[in-house]
VOROLO-47866 format. One record per residue (C-alpha): x negated, y negated, z; residue in one letter. Coordinates in pm, 1 decimal. Example, Ala and Ser with C-alpha at 12.3 -4.5 7.8 and 13.67 -1.06 7.14 Angstrom:
2
<site X="-1230.0" Y="450.0" Z="780.0" resn="A"/>
<site X="-1367.0" Y="106.0" Z="714.0" resn="S"/>
***
This chain:
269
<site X="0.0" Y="0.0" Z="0.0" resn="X"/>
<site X="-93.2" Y="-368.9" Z="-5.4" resn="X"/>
<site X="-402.1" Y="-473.4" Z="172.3" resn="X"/>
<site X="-491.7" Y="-850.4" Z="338.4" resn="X"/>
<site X="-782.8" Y="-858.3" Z="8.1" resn="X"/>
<site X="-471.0" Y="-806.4" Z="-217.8" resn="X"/>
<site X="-386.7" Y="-1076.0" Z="-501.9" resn="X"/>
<site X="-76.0" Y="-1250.2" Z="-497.1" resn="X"/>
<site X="123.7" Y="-1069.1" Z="-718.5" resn="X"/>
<site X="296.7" Y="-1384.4" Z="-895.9" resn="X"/>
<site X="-43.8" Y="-1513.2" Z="-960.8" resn="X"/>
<site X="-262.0" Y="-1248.5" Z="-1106.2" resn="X"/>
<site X="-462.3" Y="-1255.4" Z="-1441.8" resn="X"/>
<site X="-490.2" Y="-949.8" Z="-1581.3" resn="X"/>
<site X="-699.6" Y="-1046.7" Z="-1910.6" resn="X"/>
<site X="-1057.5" Y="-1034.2" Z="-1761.7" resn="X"/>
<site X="-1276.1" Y="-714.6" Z="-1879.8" resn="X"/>
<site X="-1206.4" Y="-381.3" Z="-1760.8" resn="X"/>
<site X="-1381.9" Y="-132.6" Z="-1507.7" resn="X"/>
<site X="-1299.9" Y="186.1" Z="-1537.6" resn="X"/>
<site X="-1296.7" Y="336.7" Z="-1160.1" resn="X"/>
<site X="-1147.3" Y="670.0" Z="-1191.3" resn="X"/>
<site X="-880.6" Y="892.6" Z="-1304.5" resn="X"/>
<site X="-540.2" Y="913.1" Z="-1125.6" resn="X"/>
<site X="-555.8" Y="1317.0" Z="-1104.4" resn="X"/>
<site X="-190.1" Y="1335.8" Z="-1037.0" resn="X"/>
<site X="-84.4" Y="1192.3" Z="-1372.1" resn="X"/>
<site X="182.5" Y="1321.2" Z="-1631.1" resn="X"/>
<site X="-45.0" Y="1123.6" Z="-1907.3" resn="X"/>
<site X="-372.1" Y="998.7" Z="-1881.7" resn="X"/>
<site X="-414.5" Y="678.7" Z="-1620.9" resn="X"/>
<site X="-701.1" Y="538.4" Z="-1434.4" resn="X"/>
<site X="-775.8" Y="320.8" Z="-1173.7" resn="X"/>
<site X="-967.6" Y="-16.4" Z="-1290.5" resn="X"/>
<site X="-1079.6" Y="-323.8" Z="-1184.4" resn="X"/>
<site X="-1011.0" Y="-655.2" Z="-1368.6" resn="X"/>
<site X="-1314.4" Y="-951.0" Z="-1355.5" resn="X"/>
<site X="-1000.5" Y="-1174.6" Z="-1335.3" resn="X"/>
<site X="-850.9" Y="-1000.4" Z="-1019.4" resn="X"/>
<site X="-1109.6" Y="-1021.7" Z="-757.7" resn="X"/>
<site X="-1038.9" Y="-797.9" Z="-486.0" resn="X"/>
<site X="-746.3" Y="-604.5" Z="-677.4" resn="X"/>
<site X="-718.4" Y="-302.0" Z="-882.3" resn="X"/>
<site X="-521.1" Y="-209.3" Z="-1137.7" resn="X"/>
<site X="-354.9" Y="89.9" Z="-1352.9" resn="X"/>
<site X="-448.5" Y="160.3" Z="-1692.2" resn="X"/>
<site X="-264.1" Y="337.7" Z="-1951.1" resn="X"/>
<site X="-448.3" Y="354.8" Z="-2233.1" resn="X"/>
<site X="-185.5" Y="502.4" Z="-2564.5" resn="X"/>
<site X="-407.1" Y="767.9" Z="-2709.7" resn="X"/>
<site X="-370.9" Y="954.6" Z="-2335.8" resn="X"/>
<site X="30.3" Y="963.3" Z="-2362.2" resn="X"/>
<site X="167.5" Y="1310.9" Z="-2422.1" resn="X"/>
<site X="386.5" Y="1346.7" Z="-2733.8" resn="X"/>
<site X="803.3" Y="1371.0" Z="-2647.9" resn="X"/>
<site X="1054.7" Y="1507.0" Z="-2818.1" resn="X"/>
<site X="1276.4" Y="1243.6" Z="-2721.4" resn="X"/>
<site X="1015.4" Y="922.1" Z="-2767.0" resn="X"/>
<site X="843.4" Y="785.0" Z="-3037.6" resn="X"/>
<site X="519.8" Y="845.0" Z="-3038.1" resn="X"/>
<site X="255.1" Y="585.9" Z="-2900.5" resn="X"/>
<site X="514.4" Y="363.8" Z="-2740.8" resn="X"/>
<site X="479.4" Y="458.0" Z="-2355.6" resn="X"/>
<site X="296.8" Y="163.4" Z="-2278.4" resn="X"/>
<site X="540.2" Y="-64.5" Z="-2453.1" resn="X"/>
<site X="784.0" Y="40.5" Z="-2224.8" resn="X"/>
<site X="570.4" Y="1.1" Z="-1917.1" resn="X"/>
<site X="547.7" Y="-347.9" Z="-1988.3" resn="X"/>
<site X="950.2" Y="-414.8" Z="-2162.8" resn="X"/>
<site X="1016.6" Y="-292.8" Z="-1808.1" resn="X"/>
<site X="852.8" Y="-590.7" Z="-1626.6" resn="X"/>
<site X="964.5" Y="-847.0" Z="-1848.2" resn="X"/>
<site X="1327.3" Y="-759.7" Z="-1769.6" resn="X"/>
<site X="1277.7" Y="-719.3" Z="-1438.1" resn="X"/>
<site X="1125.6" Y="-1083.7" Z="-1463.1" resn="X"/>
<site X="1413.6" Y="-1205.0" Z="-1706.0" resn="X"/>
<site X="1667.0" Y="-1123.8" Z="-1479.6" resn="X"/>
<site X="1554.8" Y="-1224.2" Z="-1140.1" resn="X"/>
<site X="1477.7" Y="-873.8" Z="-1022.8" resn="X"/>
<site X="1061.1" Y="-924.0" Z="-950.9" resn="X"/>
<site X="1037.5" Y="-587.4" Z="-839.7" resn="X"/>
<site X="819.5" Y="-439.3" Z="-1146.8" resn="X"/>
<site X="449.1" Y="-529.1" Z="-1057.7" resn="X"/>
<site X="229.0" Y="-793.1" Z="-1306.1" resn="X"/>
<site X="208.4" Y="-603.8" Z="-1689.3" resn="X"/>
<site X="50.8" Y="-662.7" Z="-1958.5" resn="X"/>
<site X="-44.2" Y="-469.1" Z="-2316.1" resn="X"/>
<site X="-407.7" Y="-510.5" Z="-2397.0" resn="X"/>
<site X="-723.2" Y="-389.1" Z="-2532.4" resn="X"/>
<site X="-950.0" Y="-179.0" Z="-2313.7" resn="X"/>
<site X="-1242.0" Y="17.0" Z="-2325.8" resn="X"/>
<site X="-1024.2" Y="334.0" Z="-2382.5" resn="X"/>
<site X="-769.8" Y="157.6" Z="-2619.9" resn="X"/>
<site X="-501.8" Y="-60.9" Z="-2620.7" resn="X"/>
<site X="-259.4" Y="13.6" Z="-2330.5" resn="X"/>
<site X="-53.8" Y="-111.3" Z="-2026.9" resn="X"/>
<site X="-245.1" Y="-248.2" Z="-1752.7" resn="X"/>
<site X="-26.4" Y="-320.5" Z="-1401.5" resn="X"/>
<site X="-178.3" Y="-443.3" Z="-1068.8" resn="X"/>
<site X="-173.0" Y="-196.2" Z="-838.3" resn="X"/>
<site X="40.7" Y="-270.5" Z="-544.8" resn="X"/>
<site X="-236.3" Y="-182.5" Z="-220.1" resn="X"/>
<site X="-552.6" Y="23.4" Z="-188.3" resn="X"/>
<site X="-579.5" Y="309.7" Z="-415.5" resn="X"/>
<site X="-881.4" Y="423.1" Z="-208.0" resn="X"/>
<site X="-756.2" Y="347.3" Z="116.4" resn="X"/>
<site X="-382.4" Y="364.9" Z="130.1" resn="X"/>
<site X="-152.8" Y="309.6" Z="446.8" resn="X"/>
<site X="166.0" Y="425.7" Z="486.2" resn="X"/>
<site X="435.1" Y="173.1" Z="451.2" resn="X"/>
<site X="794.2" Y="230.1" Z="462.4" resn="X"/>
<site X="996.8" Y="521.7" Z="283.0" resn="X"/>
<site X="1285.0" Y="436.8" Z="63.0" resn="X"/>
<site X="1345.3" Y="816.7" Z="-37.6" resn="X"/>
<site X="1264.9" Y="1114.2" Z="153.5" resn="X"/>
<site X="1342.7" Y="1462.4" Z="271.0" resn="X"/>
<site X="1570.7" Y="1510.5" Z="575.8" resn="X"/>
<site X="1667.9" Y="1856.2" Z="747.8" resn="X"/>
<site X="2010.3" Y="1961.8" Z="539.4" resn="X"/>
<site X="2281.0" Y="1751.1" Z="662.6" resn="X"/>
<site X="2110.8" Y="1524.0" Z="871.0" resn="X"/>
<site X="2119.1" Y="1190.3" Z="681.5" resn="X"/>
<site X="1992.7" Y="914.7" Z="897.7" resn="X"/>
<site X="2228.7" Y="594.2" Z="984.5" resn="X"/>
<site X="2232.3" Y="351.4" Z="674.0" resn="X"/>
<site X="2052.2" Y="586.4" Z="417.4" resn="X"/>
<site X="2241.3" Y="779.3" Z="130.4" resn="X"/>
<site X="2288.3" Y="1139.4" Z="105.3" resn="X"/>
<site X="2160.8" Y="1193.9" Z="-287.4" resn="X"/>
<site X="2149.4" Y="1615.9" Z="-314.3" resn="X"/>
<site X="2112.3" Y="1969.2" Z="-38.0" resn="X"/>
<site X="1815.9" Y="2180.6" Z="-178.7" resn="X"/>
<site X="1522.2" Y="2393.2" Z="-37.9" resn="X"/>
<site X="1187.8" Y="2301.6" Z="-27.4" resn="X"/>
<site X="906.8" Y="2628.0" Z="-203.5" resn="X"/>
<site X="892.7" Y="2723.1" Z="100.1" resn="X"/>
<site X="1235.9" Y="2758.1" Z="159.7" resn="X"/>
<site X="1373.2" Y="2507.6" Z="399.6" resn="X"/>
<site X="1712.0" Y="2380.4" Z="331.3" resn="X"/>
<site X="1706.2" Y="1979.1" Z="288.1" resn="X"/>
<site X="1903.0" Y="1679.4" Z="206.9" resn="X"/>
<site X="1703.1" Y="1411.2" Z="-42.1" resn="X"/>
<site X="1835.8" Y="1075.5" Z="84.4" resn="X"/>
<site X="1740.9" Y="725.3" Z="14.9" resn="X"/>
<site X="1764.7" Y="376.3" Z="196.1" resn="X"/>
<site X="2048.8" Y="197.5" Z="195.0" resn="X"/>
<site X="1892.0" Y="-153.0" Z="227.6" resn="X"/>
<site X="2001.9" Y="-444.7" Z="-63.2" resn="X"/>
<site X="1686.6" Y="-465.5" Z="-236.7" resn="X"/>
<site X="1712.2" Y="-62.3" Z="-294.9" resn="X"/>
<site X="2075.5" Y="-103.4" Z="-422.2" resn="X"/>
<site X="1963.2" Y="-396.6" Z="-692.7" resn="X"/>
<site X="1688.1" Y="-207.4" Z="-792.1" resn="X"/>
<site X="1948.6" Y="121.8" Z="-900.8" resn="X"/>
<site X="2144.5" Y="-158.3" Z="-1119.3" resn="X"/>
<site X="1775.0" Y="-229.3" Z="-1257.6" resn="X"/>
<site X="1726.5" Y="103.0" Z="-1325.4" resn="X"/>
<site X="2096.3" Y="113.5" Z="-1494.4" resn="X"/>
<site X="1978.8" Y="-134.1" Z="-1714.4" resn="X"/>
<site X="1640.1" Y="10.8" Z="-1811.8" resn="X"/>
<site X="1799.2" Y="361.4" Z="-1884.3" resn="X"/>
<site X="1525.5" Y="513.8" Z="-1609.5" resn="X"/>
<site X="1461.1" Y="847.8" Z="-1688.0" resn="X"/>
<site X="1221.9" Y="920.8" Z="-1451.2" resn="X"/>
<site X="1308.8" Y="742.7" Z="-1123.2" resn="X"/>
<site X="1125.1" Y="930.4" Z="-850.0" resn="X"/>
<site X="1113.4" Y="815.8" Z="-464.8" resn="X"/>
<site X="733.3" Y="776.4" Z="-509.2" resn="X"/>
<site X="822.3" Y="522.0" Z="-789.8" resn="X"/>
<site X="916.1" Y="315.3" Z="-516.2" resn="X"/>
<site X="696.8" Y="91.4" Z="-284.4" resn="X"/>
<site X="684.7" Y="-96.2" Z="-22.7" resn="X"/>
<site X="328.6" Y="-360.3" Z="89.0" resn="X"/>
<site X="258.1" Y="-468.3" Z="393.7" resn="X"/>
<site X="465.4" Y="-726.4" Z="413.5" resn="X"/>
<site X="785.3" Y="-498.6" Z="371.5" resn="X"/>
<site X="857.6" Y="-572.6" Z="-12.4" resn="X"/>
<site X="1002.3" Y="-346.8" Z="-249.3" resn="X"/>
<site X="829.7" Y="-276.5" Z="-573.7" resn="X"/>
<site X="903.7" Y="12.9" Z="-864.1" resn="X"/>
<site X="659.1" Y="139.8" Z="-1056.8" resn="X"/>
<site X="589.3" Y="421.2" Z="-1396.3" resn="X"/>
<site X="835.4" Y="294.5" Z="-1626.9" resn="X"/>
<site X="700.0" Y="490.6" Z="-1928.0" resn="X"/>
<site X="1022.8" Y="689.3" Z="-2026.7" resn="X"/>
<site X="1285.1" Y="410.0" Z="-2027.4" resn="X"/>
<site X="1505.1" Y="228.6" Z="-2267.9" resn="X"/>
<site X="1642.9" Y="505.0" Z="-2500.6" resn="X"/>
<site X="1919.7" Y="413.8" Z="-2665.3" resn="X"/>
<site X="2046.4" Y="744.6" Z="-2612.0" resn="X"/>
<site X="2176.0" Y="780.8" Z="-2200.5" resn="X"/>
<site X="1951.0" Y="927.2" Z="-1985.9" resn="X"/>
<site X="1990.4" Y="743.7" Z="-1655.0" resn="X"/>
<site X="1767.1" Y="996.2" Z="-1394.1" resn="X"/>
<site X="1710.7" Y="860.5" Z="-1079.0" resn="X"/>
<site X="1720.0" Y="975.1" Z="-648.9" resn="X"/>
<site X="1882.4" Y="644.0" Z="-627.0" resn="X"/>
<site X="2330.7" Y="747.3" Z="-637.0" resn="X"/>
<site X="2425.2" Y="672.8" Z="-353.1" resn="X"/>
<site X="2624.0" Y="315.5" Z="-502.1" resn="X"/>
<site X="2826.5" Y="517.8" Z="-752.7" resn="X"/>
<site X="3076.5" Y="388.7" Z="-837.2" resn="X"/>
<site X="3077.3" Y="67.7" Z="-613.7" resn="X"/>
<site X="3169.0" Y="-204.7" Z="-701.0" resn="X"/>
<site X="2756.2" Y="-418.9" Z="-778.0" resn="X"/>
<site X="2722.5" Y="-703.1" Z="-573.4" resn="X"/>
<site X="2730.1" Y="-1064.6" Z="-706.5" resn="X"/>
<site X="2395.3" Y="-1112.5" Z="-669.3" resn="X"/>
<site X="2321.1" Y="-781.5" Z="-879.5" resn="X"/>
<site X="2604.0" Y="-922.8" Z="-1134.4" resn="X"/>
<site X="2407.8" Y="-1241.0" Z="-1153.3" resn="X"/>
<site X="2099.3" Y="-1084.0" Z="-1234.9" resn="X"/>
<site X="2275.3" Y="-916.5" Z="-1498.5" resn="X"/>
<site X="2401.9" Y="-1236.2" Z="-1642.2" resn="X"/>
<site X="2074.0" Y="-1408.4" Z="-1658.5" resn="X"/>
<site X="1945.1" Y="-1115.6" Z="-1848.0" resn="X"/>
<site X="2253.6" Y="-1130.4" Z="-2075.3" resn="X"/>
<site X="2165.4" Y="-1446.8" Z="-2155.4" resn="X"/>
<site X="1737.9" Y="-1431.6" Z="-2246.5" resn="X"/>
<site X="1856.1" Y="-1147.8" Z="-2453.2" resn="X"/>
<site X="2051.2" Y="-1391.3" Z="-2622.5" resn="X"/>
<site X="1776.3" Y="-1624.1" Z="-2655.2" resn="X"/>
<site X="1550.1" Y="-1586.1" Z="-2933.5" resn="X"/>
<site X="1245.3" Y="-1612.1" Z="-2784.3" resn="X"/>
<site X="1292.1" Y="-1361.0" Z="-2516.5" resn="X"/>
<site X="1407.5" Y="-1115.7" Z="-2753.5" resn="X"/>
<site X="1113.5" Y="-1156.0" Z="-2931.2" resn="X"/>
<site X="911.6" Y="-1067.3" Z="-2642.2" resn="X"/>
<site X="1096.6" Y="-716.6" Z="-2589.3" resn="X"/>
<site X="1085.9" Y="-669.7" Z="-2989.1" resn="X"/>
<site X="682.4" Y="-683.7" Z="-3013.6" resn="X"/>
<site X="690.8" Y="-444.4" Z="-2743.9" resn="X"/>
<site X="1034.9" Y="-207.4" Z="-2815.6" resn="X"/>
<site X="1162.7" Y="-38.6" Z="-3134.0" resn="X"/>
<site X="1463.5" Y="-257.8" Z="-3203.5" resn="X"/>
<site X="1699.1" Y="2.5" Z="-3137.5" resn="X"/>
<site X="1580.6" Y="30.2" Z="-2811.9" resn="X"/>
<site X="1651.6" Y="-341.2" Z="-2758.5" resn="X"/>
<site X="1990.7" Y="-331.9" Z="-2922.6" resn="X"/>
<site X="2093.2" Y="-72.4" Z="-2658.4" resn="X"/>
<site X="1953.8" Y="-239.5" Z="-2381.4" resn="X"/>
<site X="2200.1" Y="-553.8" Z="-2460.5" resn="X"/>
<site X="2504.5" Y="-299.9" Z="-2485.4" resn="X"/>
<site X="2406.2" Y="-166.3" Z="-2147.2" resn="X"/>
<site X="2412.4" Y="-471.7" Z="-1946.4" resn="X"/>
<site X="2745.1" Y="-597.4" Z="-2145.3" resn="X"/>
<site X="2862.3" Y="-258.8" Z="-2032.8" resn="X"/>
<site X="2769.5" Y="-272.7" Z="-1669.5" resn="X"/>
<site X="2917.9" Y="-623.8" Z="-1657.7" resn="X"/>
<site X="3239.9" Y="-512.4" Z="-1786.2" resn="X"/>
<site X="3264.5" Y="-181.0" Z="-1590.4" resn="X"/>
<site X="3153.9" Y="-420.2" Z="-1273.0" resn="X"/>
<site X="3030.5" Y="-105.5" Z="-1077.6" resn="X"/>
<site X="2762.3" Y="98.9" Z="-1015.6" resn="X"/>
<site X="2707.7" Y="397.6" Z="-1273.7" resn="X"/>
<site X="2810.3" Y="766.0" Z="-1176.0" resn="X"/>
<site X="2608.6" Y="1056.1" Z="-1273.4" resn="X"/>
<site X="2664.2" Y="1180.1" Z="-1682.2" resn="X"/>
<site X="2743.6" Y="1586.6" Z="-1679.7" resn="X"/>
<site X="2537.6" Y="1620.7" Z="-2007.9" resn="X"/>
<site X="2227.1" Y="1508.0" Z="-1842.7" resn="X"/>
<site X="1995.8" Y="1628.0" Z="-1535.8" resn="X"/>
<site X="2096.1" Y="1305.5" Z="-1320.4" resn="X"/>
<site X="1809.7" Y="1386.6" Z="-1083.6" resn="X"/>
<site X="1393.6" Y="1450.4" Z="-1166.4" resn="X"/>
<site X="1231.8" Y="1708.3" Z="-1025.3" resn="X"/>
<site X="1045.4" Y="1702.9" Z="-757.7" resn="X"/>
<site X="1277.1" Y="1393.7" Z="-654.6" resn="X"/>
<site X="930.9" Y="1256.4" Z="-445.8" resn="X"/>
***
């Protein structure tokens, strides 16, 4: 988590050269830890596109794109919650570069948002998500927190079309602030919403959540900000992203699970 040395996040610069620190072992597609000459005391993540594993169900090359579409509209809308972003060159290829939110080498543990409770015993104020059993058994409950900034960042993830939205996607620093992270496999325009975060279904969003939607109605109407997603989205992909937060607005709730989808990844940590 965040560290006293850390950066502000609103005021990073993420176009200084890059050191190459390490690999992030635990990876889906290829991602090291760097530092930035223009980020004293911070690190960042790397995501070079010739590491990203070929989908069936992406285009090719266009993981990185995403990472970065998914900051902007958490920026455009009023969100804040996806860390600094950028696509750039780097000694391993163009790719996504995103400050890293704490120590990668010496990380403390900050608050949970989603965890793994004893079957049935959901604590006061969280949300019960699924019962399974762990590989060793153990029956268990996956829950999440209940607290506002969790809740607006499901209605983010509504609007991304987040396939992939794991509990360890979520943050906290050390001041207590929520950030979301790996945003890789978002934007289809086909539905895929896959996230630990239900437990709003079909609630009615909050006017704060329907103002963020607004705002981001309306950049997507302006032609500049389009223009941003569109250098780093396939069109389509942009197109369905504007349909999405009409539709939310319309529908004025929170989104229930599809049944022609898995509405949960696996492992949900």
């Amino acid at each position: 988590m965040a560290t006293s040395a850390d950066p502000t996040p609103s005021a990073v610069d993420l176009t200084g050269e890059i050191e190459v620190l390490g690999r992030v072992a635990d990876s889906s597609n290829l991602a090291v830890i760097a530092r930035v000459s223009t980020l004293p005391g911070g690190h960042v993540i790397y995501k070079p596109v010739r590491g990203e594993r070929p989908l069936w169900d992406f285009p090719d090359g266009t993981l990185a794109g995403r990472e970065v579409a998914a900051h902007v509209v958490s920026e455009l809308g009023g969100w804040d919650v996806v860390p600094p972003t950028v696509l750039r060159d780097g000694p391993l290829g163009p790719g996504s570069v995103q400050l890293w939110i704490g120590d990668p080498f010496d990380p403390v543990a900050g608050d949970v948002v989603v965890d793994l409770v004893p079957e049935g015993q959901t604590p006061e104020g969280w949300h019960e998500v699924l019962d399974g059993e762990t590989p060793g058994g153990r029956a268990v409950t996956v829950v999440h927190s209940g607290a506002d900034d969790v809740r607006s960042l499901a209605v983010l993830d509504a609007a991304l079309n987040n396939s992939d939205r794991k509990g360890s996607h979520c943050l906290r620093d050390k001041d207590g602030r929520l950030w979301a992270i790996d945003h890789g496999v978002t934007f289809s325009p086909t539905p895929k919403l896959r996230t630990v975060l239900w437990g709003w279904a079909g609630e009615p969003l909050t006017d704060a959540d329907s103002a963020r939607l607004r705002r981001l109605r309306t950049a997507l109407d302006d032609e500049a900000d389009r223009d941003r997603l569109l250098a780093l989205l396939p069109e389509a992909d942009v197109e369905a992203l504007a349909l999405r937060v009409a539709r939310l607005l319309e529908r004025g709730v929170h989104p229930y699970p599809r049944g022609d989808w898995p509405s949960v990844p696996w492992p949900p940590l």
